[in-house]
N, C-alpha and C positions, 0 to 999 in steps of 0.2 A: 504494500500500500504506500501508493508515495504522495498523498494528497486526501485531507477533509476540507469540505468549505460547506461553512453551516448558510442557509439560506432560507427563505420562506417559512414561517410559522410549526419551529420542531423540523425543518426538513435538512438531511443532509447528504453531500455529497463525496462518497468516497472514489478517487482514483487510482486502479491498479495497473504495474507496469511488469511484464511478464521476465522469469528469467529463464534458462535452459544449463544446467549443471555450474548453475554460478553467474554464467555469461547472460549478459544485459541480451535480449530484444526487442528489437525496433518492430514495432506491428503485435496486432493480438493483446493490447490493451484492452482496457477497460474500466465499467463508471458502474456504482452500486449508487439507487436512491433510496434510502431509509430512512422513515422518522426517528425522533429521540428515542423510543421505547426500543429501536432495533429492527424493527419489521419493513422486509424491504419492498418496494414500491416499484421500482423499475432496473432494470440490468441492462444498459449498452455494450458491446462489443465487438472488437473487430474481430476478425477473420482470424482463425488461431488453430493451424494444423497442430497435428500429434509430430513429434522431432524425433529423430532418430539420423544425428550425425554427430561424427569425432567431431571434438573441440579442440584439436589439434590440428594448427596451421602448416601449409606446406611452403607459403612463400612469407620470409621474413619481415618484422614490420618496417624495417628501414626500404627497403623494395618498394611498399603498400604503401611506404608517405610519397616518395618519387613519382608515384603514379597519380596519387591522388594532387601533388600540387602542378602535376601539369594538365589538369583539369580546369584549371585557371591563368588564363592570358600571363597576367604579369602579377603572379603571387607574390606577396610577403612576409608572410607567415603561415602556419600549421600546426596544430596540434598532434601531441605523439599521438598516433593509432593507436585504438583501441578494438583489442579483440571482442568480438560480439556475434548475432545470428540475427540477418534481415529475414522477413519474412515477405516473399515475393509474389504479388498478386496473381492470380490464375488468369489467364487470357479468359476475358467475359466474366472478369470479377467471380468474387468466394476465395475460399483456404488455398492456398497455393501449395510453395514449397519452403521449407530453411536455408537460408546458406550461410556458412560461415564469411564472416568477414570483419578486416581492419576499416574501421571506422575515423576517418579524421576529418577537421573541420578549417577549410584552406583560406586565407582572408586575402584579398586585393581588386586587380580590377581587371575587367574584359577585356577584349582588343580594340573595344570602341571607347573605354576610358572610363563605364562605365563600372560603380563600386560591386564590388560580388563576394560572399562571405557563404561557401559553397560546403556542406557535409558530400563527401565523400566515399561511398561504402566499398572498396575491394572484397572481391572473393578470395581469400585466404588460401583457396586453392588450385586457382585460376594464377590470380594476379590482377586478371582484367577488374574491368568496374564493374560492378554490380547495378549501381545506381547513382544517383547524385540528384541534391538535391538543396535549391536555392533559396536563402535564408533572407536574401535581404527583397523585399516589398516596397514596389513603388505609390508612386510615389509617393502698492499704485505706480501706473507709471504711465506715460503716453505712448501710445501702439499710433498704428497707420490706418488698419482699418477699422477698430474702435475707438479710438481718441481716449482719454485718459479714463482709465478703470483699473478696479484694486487687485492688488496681486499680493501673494504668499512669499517674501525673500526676506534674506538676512540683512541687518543694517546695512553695511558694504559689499552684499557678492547675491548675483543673482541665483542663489540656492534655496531651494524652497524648507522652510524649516518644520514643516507638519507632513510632508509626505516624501517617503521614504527614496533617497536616490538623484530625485529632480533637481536638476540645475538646467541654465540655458547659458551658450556661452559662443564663441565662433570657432570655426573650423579646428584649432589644436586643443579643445575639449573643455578649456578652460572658464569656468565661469566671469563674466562681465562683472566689475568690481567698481564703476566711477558714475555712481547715482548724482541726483536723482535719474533714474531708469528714460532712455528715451527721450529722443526731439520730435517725434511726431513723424520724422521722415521717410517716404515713400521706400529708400535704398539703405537708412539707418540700421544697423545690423542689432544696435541694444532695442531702438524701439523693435524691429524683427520679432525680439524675444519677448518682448511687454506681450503682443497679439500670442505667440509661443505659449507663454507661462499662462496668460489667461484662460485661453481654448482649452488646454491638458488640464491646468487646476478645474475650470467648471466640468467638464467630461471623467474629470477623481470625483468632481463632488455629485455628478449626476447620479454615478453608479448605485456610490453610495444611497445616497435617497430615493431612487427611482426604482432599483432594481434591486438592493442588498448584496450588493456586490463590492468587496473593500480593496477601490481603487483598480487600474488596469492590470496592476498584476496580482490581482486575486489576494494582495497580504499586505497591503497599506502603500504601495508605491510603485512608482512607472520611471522609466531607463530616462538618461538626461536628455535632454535637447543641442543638436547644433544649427546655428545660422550662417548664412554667408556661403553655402554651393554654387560654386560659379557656375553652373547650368542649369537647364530647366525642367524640375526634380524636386522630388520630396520623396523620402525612404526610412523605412524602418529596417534595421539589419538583428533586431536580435541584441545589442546592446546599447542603441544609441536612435534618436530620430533626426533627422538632417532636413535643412529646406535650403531650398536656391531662389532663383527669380523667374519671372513669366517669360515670355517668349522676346518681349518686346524692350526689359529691363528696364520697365519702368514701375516696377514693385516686386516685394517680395512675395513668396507663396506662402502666407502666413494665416488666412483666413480658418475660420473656425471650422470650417466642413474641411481643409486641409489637415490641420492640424490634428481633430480627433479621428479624421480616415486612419492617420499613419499610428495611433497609438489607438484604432481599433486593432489593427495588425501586431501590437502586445498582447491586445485580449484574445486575439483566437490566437495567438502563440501560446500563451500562456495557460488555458484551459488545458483541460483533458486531450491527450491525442497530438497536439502541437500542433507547427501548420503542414505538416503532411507534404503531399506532392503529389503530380499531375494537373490537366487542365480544372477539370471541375471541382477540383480540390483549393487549387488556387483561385479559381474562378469564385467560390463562395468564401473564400479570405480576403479579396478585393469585396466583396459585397461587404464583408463585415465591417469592414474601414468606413466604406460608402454608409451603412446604417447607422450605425454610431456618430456618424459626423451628422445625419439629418436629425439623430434623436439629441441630440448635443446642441445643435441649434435651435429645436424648439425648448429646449430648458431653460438657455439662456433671453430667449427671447426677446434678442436686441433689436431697436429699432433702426438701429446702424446696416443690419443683415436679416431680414424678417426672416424666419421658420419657412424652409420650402423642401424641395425634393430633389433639388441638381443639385453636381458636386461641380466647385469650382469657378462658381460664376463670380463670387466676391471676389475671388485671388487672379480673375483676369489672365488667366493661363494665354491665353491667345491674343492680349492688350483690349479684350475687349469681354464683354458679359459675357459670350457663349458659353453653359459648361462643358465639360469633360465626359460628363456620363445623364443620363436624365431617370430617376426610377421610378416614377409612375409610369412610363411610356418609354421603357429602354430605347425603342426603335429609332427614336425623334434626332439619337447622336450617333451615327456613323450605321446606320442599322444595325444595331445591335439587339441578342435575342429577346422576344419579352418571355419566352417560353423553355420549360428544359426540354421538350422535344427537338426545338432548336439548335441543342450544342451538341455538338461533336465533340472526339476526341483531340482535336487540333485547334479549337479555338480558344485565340488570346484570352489569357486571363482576366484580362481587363472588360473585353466586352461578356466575355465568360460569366463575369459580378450581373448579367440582367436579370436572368430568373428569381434570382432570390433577393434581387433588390425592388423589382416588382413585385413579389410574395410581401415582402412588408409593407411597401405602402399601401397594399389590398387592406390587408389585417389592420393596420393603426389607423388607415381612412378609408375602403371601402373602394370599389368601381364607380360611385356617384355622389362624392361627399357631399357636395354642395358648396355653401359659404365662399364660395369665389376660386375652393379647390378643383383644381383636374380632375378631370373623369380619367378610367384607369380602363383601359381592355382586357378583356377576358379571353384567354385561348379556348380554340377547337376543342369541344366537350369539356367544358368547365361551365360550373351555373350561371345561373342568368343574370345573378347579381351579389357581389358580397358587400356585407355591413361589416365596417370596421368597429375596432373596438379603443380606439383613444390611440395614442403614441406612445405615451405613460404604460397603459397594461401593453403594449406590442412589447415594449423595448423590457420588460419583467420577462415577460415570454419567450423572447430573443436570447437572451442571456441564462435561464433558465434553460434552454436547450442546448447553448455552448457550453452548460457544465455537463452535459450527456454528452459530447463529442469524444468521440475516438480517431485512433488513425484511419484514412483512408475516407474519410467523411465525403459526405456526396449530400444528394439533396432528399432523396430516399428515407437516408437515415437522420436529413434535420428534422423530416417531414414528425418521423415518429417521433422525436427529441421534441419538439416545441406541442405537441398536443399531449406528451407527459405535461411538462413545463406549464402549460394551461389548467391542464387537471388539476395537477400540485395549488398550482398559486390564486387560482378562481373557480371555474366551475363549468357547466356546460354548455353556456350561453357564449365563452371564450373559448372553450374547446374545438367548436363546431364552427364558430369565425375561423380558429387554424386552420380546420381539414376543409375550409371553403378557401379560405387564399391560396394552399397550396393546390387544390383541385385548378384553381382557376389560371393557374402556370403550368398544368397539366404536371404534375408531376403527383402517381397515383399513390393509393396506400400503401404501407411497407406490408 
């Protein structure tokens, strides 16, 4: 068991990480829900053959790191391998197979400059790779795009002193130390971090109150902040969140649907299961960034940024309002899918995030909300209409399912995850709102 997180009314969340004669495996986890009394409620898990292979390697780990760091353009570093057992999906999904293998984890960047902070898995008895698999996810003081609002730091250094890790600082990692914080400016790298610390502090504090969830990483705090990437980008790697400027450099990418996208991608890191790998796996870890950033900005409810459903229109990625992604109506930005019949095995993870970013806004506002909201379409054999249920109970419900996630997550098994999650924390008037949004993205029951 490597993992409780107490939740909902007596309810808790246990997570277990499988081993094989001592050695760690990747895959075949798993999530126990149980009240206080002990009685369990729900069992998630992934895919978890019977093993039966020597745990003795034939190619050395000094070999196994050579391999694994020229898996990356222009490595810098690497951690020593670690022996361990993947467990390798079956062509058409279910239990596969074990293999042994040195596990390392290679940090630098691609051959287009881009940052990469890549796990590594060799076969042990190959040599070859096994797999691989990429960690980093794209992308008071006066801010730019809220203008002066309160923030959580130390007399002199921008480090947050109530949640656990946060600082904001520029590129060499170092917290901003020469207050008062920020000039307001468009390219200013402290005000940067003012818009920075505010978006992450409200999105710690949302969780907390909205959802009972304590902060992005599950135990009181979220990885620190940098500003100042000289390109156009915003990333979370696994130890750090980074922003750079729009397209046109004439601001930075600092907005609050930026900001809590990229430390949504702490929260599905950090859950049960990690962020996994493949298209639709990534595909609903870019959704998670994208829902977090819309349930983050109806919390804060600034009149600077009103509460909407595009990611990126504030932060001016393209020097002008368009956003990035649109989740009532995936389609409306680059055709992207609104449906999981939709995707394939080959599609960008980016446009990959529709399905389930269209699944939520059905759930928290419905296919016809009203009040000046977008109507929402409904895929081929899905009902005729679904009735949301607030953003508040969506975003309880959302989160309540990423504590059911496992490896290998798909949308199958959010389906069942968030109609526990419903169960658990309301009742059957929310329950049946889930299994109507997820119908209405066509993705069937599990």
């Amino acid at each position: 068991r490597t993992r409780v997180t107490p939740w909902d009314d007596g309810l808790y969340y246990a997570a277990y990480e499988r081993t094989y004669l001592g050695l760690p495996v990747t895959g075949g986890d798993a999530v126990v829900l149980a009240d206080s009394r002990g009685r369990v409620l729900d069992v998630a898990a992934a895919p978890a053959p019977e093993l039966s292979l020597s745990p003795r390697a034939r190619i050395p780990a000094a070999a196994a790191e050579r391999t694994a760091t020229a898996r990356v353009a222009h490595p810098e570093k690497a951690t020593a391998p670690e022996l361990g057992v993947l467990l390798k999906e079956a062509s058409g999904g279910g239990a596969g197979e074990g293999v042994l293998i040195w596990k390392s984890t290679v940090t630098g960047t691609t051959a287009a400059g881009a940052p990469s902070v890549r796990e590594v898995y060799v076969d042990a008895r190959t040599g070859k790779v096994a797999e691989t698999r990429e960690q980093v996810r794209d992308a008071s003081g006066q801010g730019y795009h809220y203008g002066t609002v309160e923030i959580d730091t130390a007399a002199n250094s921008m480090t947050d002193p109530l949640r656990t890790g946060f600082q904001c600082g520029g590129q060499n990692g170092a917290p901003y130390t020469t207050p008062p914080w920020g000039n307001g400016g468009a390219n200013d790298l402290e005000t940067a971090c003012v818009d920075i610390m505010y978006a992450a502090q409200q999105e710690f504090d949302m969780l907390k109150e909205w959802t009972g969830y304590n902060g992005q990483n599950g135990r009181g705090g979220l990885v620190p902040a940098r500003a100042g990437l000289s390109v156009v980008n915003a990333y979370y790697d696994g130890s750090k969140t980074t922003y750079g400027r729009n397209q046109t450099g004439t601001n930075q990418l600092t907005s609050i649907d930026v900001v809590a996208h990229e430390y949504g991608h702490e929260i599905f890191d950090r859950t049960p299961g990690g962020s996994g790998s493949g298209s639709e796996n990534g595909g609903m870890n870019e959704s998670t960034g994208d829902i977090f950033g819309a349930i983050t900005e109806a919390y804060v409810d600034s009149p600077a940024d009103p509460p909407d459903y595009t990611v990126g229109e504030k932060a001016r990625f393209y020097g002008d309002t368009r956003p990035i992604r649109n989740m009532y109506n995936p389609s409306l930005v680059n055709g992207d899918p609104n449906c999981y019949t939709q995707l394939g095995p080959g599609t960008e993870v980016h446009a990959a995030a529709g399905p389930q970013n269209h699944w939520f806004y059905l759930l928290a506002e419905g296919s016809s909300p009203g009040g000046g909201k977008p109507n929402s379409p409904i895929c081929a054999g899905g009902p005729s209409s679904v009735t949301g249920v607030g953003v508040q109970k969506a975003a309880k419900i959302f989160m309540g399912g990423l504590l059911l996630k496992t490896s290998g997550w798909n949308h199958r098994a959010a389906r069942a995850a968030t109609v526990t999650s419903a169960k658990a924390a309301y009742g059957a008037t929310e329950c049946n709102a889930v299994k109507a949004a997820w119908s209405a993205i066509a993705v069937p029951a599990a």
